[in-house]
C-alpha positions in Angstrom: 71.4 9.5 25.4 72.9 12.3 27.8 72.4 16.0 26.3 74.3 18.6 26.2 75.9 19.6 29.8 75.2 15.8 30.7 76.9 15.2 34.1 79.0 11.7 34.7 80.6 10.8 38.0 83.6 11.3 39.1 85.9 9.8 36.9 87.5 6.7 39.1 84.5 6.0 40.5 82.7 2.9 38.9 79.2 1.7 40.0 78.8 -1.2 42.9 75.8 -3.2 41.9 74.0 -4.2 45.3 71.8 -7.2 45.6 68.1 -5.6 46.9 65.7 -8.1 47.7 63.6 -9.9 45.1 60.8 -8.5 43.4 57.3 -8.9 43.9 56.7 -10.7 40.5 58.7 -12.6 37.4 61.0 -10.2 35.2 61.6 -11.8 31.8 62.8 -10.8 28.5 60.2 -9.4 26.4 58.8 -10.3 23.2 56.5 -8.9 20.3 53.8 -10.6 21.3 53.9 -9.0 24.6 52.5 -5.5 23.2 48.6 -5.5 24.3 50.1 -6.1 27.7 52.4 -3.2 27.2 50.1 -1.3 26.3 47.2 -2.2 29.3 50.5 -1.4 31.4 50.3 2.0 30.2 46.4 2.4 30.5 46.9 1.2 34.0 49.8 4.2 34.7 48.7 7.9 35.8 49.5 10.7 33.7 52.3 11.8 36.1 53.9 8.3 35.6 54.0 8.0 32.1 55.1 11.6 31.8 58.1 10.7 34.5 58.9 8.1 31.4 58.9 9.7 28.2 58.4 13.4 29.2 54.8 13.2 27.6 51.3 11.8 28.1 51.9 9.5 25.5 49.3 6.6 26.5 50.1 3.5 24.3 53.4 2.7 22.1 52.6 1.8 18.6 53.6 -1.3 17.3 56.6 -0.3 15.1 58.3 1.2 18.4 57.8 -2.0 20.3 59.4 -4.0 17.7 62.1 -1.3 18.0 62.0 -2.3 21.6 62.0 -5.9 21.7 64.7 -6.3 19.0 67.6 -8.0 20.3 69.8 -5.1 18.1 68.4 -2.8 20.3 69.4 -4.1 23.6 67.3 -5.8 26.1 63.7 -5.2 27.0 62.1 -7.1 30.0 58.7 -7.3 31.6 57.9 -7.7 35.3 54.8 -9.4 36.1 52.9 -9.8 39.2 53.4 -13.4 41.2 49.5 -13.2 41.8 48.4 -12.5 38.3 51.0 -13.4 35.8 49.4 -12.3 32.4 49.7 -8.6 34.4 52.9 -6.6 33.2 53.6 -4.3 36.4 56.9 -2.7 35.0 58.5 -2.5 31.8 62.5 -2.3 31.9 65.1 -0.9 28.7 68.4 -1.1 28.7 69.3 0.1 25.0 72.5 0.3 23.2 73.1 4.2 22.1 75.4 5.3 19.3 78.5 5.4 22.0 80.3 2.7 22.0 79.6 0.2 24.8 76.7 2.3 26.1 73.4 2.1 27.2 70.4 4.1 28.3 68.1 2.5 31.2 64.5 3.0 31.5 61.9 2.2 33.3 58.1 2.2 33.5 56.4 0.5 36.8 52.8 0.9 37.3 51.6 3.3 39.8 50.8 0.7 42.7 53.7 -1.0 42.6 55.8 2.3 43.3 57.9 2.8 46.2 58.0 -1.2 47.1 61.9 -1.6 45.9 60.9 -3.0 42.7 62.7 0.0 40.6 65.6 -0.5 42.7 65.8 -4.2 41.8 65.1 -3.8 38.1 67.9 -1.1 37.6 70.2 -3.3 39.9 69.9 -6.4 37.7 69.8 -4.1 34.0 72.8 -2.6 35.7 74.5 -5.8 36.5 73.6 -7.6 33.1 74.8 -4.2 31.2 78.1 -4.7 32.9 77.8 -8.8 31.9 77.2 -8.0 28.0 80.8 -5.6 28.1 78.8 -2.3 28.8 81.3 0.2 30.2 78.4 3.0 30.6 75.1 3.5 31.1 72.8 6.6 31.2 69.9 7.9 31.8 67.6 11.1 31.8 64.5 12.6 33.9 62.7 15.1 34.5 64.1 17.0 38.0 61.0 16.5 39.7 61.7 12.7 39.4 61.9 11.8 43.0 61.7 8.2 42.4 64.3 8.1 39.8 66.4 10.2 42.1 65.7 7.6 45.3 66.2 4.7 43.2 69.9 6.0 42.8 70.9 7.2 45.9 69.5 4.0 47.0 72.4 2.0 45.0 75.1 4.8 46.1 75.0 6.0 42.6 75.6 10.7 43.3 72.2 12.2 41.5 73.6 15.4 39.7 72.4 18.5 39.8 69.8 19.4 37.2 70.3 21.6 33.9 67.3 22.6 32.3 64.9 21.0 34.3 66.6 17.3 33.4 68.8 15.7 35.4 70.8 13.4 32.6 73.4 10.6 34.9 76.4 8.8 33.2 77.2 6.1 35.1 81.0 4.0 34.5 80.3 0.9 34.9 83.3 -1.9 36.4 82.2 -4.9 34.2 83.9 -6.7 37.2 80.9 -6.1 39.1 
């Protein structure tokens, strides 16, 4: 959820949700029994990308936060895993419902080696395109200003990265559910 001084777009300017190429595994929707593999996910992940995520060096989530997770109250949370290896999450996708009416906060968590192939473009392409499907009218997300990836992935779909405020850069994106 966007914090104080949170930055949205221009107000008549909604989100065009481009088609990037297909990913380099199988995204589906995620499931409590899917934790271990969360979790080797994480093991797998340097300190600097799981502190781009959550803003610590947290190193595993605890079961009582991945049922938070998974629950379809939440929102939706998908896995990615690898065409070659298939029991191997490589990326970890939220797109959670927040207190605001028809929004939701996207994050993502992609393992190291699969970084800077398109794959974070294509997973916030599709969780933007389903958010807009479900009735979502807005969608944020927060990270650390020295997020380059984050930042690419946006420019990448045309979305303006705002300038950061205390070291976070927080985006509020309108979305056209006729997308």
């Amino acid at each position: 959820m966007p914090g104080p001084g949170s930055t949205a777009a221009p107000p008549n300017t909604h989100v065009g949700i481009p088609h990037p190429p297909l990913p380099p595994g199988r995204t589906r929707r995620a499931h409590l029994g899917d934790l271990a593999a969360v979790n080797d996910l994480h093991h797998r992940c340097s300190l600097a990308t799981r502190f781009a995520r959550y803003a610590s060096a947290r190193r595993e989530l605890k079961p009582s936060e991945w049922s938070r997770l998974v629950h379809p109250a939440a929102g939706a949370t998908w896995l990615t895993t690898d065409h070659h290896d298939p029991d191997t999450v490589i990326a970890v996708t939220h797109l959670l419902k927040t207190r605001a009416p028809e929004t939701y906060e996207l994050a993502l968590l992609i393992e190291d080696q699969w970084q800077g192939r398109g794959l974070g473009t294509w997973l916030t392409a599709q969780a933007l395109r389903t958010a807009a499907d479900e009735g979502c009218r807005t969608i944020t997300a927060t990270f650390g200003a020295g997020n380059d990836r984050a930042a690419a992935i946006l420019r990448r779909l045309s979305i303006a990265v705002p300038a950061p405020e205390l070291g976070l850069i927080d985006v509020t994106l309108p979305l056209d559910s006729r997308s």
